[in-house]
C-alpha positions as CSV (number, residue, x, y, z in Angstrom):
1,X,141.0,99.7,99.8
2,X,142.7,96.4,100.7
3,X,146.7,96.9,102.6
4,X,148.6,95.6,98.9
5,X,146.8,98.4,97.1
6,X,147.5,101.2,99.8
7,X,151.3,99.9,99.5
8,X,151.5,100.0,95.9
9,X,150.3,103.4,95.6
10,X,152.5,104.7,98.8
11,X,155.7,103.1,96.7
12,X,154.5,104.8,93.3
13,X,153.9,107.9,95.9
14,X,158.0,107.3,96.5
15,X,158.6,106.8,93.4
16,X,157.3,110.4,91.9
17,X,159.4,111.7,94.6
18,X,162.2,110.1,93.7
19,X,162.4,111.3,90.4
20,X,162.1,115.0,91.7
21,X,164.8,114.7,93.7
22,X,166.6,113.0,90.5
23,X,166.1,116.1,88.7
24,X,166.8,118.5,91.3
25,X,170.3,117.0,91.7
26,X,171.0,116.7,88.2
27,X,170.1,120.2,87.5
28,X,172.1,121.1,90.7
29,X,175.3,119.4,89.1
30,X,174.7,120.4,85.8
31,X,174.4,124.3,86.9
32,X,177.2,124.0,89.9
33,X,179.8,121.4,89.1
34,X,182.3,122.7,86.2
35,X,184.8,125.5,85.8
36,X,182.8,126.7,82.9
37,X,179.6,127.5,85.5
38,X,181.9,129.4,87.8
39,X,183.3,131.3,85.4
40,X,180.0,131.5,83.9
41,X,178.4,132.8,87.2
42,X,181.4,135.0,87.6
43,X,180.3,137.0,84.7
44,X,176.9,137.2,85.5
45,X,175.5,134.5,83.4
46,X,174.9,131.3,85.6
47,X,172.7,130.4,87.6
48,X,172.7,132.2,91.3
49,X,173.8,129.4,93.9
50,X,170.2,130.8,96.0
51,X,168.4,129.8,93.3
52,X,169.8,125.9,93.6
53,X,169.8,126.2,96.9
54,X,166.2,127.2,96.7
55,X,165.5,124.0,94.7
56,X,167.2,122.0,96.7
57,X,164.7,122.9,99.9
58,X,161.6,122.3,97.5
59,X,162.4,118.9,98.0
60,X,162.1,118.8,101.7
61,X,158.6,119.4,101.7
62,X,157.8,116.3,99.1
63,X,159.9,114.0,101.6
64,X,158.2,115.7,104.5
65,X,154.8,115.1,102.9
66,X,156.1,110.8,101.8
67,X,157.4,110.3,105.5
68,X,154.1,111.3,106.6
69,X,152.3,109.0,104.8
70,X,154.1,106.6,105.3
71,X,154.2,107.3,109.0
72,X,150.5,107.6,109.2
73,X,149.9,103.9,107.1
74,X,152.6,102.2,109.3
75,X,149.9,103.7,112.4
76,X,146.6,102.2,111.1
77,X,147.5,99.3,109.7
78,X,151.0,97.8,110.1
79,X,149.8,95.2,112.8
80,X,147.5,93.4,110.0
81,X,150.0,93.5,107.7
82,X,150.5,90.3,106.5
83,X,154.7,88.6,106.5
84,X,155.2,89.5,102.7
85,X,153.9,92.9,102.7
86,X,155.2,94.0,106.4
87,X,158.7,92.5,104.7
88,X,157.8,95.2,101.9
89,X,156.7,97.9,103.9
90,X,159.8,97.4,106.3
91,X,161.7,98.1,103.4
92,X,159.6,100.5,102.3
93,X,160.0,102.3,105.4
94,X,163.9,102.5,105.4
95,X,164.0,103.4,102.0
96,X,162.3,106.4,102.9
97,X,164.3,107.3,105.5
98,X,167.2,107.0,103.7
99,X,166.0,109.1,100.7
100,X,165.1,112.2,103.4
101,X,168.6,112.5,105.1
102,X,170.2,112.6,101.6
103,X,167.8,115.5,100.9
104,X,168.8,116.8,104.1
105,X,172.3,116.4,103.3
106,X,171.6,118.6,99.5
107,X,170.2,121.1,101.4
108,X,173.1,121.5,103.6
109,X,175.7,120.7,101.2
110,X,174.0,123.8,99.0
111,X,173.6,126.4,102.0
112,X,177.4,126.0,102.5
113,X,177.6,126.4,98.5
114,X,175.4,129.6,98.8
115,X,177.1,131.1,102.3
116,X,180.5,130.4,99.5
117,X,179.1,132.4,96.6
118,X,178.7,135.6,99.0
119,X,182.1,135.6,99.4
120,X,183.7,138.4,102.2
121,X,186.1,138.8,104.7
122,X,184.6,137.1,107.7
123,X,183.3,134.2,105.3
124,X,185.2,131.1,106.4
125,X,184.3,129.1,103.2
126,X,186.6,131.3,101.1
């Protein structure tokens, strides 16, 4: 399989993963973000903040698993990349990147959420 091929199907590979995360989020804001799914969880009816946050950290193995192949391409076959597709791939690269620390940063963002919804006394998110 020739380097443009193996490129193409690593950026489709980004792109699947991309729309996971798109879903994940949405669902995240669409469960989490109003009055009405507060007071909906405060009554027992929404949807339990470990449950987002449990979605939220399925993502990190699909942008573990990306980075890797990414990482592992770059390794064989960067140096015979020719200028247009290194350009790509360089791009490619960051993009990647870039995607995984804002999945880092849902996951954290919905641990504090989570550590919120226990509530207590020695809580200091409350």
């Amino acid at each position: 399989m020739n380097t443009r091929v193996q490129i193409k199907e690593l950026a489709l590979t980004v792109g699947r993963g991309l729309k996971d995360y798109i879903a994940i989020h949405n669902k995240i804001q669409q469960k989490s973000a109003t009055r009405i799914s507060s007071l909906m969880y405060s009554i027992g009816l929404g949807t339990p903040m470990a449950k987002l946050l449990a979605e939220a950290e399925s993502l990190v193995p699909i942008w573990d698993g990306i980075a890797e192949k990414v990482e592992a391409f770059k390794a064989t076959a960067y140096d015979s990349l020719p200028p247009d597709q290194r350009s790509y791939f360089d791009i490619l690269i960051r993009y990647v990147a870039s995607v995984g620390r804002t999945v880092d940063a849902l996951v954290s963002r919905q641990r504090l959420l989570n550590e919120k919804s226990k509530g207590g006394a020695n809580n200091a998110l409350v």
